[in-house]
C-alpha positions as CSV (number, residue, x, y, z in Angstrom):
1,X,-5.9,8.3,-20.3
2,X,-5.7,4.3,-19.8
3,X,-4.8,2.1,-22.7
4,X,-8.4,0.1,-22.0
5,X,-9.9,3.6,-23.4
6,X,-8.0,4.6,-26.0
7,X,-8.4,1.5,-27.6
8,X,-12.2,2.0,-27.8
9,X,-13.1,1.0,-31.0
10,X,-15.8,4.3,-32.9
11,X,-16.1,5.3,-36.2
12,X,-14.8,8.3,-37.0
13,X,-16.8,11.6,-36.6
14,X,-17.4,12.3,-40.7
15,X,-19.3,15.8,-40.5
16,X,-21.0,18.0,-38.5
17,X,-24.7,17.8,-37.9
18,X,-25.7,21.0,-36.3
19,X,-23.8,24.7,-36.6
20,X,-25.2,27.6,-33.5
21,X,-25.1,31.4,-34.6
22,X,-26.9,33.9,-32.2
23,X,-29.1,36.3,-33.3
24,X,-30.9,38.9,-31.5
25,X,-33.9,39.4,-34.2
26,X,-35.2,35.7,-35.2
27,X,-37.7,37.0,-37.5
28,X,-35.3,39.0,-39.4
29,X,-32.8,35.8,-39.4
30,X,-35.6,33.7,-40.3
31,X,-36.8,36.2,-43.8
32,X,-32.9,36.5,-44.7
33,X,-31.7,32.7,-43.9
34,X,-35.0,31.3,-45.5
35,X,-36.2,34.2,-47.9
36,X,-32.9,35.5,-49.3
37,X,-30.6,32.0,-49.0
38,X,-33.5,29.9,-49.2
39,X,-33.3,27.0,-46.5
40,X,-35.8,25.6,-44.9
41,X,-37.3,26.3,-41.5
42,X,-37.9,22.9,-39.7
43,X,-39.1,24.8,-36.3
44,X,-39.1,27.8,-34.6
45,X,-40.2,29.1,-31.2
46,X,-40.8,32.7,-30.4
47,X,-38.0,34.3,-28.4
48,X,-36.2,31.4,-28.5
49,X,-34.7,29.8,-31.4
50,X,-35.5,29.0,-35.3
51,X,-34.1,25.7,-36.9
52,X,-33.2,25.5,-40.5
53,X,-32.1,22.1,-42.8
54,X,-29.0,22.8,-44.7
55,X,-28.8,19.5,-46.8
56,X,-27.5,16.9,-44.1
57,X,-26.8,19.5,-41.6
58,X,-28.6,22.0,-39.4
59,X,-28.0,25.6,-39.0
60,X,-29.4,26.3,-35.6
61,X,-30.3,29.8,-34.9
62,X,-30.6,31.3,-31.0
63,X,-32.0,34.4,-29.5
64,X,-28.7,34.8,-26.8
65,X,-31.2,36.2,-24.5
66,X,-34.2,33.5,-24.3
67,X,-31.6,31.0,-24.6
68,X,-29.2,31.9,-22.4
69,X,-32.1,30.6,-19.4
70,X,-32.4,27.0,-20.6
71,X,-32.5,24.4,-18.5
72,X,-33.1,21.7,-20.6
73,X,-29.4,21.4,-22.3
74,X,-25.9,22.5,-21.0
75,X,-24.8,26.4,-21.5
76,X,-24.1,27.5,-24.5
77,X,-23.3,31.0,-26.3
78,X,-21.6,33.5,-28.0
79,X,-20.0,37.2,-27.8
80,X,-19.5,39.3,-31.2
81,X,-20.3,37.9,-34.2
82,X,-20.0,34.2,-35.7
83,X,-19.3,33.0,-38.9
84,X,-20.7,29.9,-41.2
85,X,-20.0,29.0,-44.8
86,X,-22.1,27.2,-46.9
87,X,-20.6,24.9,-49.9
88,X,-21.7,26.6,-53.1
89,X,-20.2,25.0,-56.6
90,X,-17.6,27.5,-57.7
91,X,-19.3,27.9,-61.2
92,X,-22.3,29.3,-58.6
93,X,-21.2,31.6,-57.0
94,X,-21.5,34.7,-59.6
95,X,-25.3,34.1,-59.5
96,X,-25.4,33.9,-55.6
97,X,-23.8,37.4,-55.7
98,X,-26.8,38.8,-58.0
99,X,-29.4,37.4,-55.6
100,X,-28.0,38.7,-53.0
101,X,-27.3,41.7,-54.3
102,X,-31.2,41.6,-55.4
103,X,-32.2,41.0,-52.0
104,X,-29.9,44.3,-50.9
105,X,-27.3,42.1,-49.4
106,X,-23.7,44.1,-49.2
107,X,-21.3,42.0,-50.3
108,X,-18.5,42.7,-47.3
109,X,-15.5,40.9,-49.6
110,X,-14.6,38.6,-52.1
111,X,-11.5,36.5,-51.6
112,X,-9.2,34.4,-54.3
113,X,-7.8,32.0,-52.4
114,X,-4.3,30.4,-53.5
115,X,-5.7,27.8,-55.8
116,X,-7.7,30.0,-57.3
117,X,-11.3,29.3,-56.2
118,X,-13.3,32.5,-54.9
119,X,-15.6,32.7,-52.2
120,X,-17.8,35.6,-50.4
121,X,-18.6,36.9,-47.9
122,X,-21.8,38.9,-46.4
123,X,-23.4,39.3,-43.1
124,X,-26.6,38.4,-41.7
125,X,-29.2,41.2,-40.0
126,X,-27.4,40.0,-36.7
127,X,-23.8,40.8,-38.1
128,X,-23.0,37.2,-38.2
129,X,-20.0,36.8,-40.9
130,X,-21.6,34.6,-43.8
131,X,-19.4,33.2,-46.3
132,X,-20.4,30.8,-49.8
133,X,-17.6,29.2,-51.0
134,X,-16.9,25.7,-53.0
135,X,-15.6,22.9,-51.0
136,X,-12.6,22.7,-52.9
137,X,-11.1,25.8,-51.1
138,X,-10.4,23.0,-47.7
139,X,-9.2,20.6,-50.2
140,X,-12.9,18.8,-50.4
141,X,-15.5,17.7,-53.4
């Protein structure tokens, strides 16, 4: 790397915008993502992919089979399950547990992490680990 390039003045990259889990049933992701953890769907297509606004981000979701053809965007994918975790206040998460539960949602494991804060975690109908946790578990607000 030159010394021209790494002094390159950019901001610096302050979230991410857009997280990818693959699914192989979107309408199944689409009732549990926007039914059960109640986001909402910005735009699907059939086969392909649903989209879903999570406050500033995007939670992308992909059929690995219809997506695996496109031509429009570099490659992309995953084997095996993913995982996401969504930022839940801590004082929360007890009534996340009874909606899910309410939804029939198996809660796959509750963790106390060293400073105390809890979070849990669940999967999606695609196996995809999902997790609800409060920010302060990566040192954030």
């Amino acid at each position: 790397m030159t010394t021209e390039r790494r002094r390159t003045p950019v901001q610096p990259l302050d979230r991410i915008l857009e997280t990818v889990l693959y699914v192989d049933d979107l309408e199944a992701a689409e009732a549990f993502y926007g039914g059960v953890l109640g986001l909402e769907c910005t735009a699907r297509r059939p086969g392909l992919f649903v989209f879903f606004r999570v406050g500033r981000q995007m939670l992308l979701l992909f059929d690995p089979e219809g997506s695996a053809n496109n031509r429009d965007l570099p490659p992309h994918g995953a084997r095996g399950p993913g995982h996401v975790c969504f930022a839940v206040p801590e004082a929360e998460l007890e009534a996340w547990r009874t909606r899910l539960v309410a939804h029939g949602v198996a809660i796959e494991h509750v963790q106390r992490w060293p400073a105390g804060a809890r979070s849990i975690y669940f999967r999606d109908p695609a196996g995809n680990s999902v997790e609800l946790a409060p920010p302060v578990i990566w040192g954030l607000a």
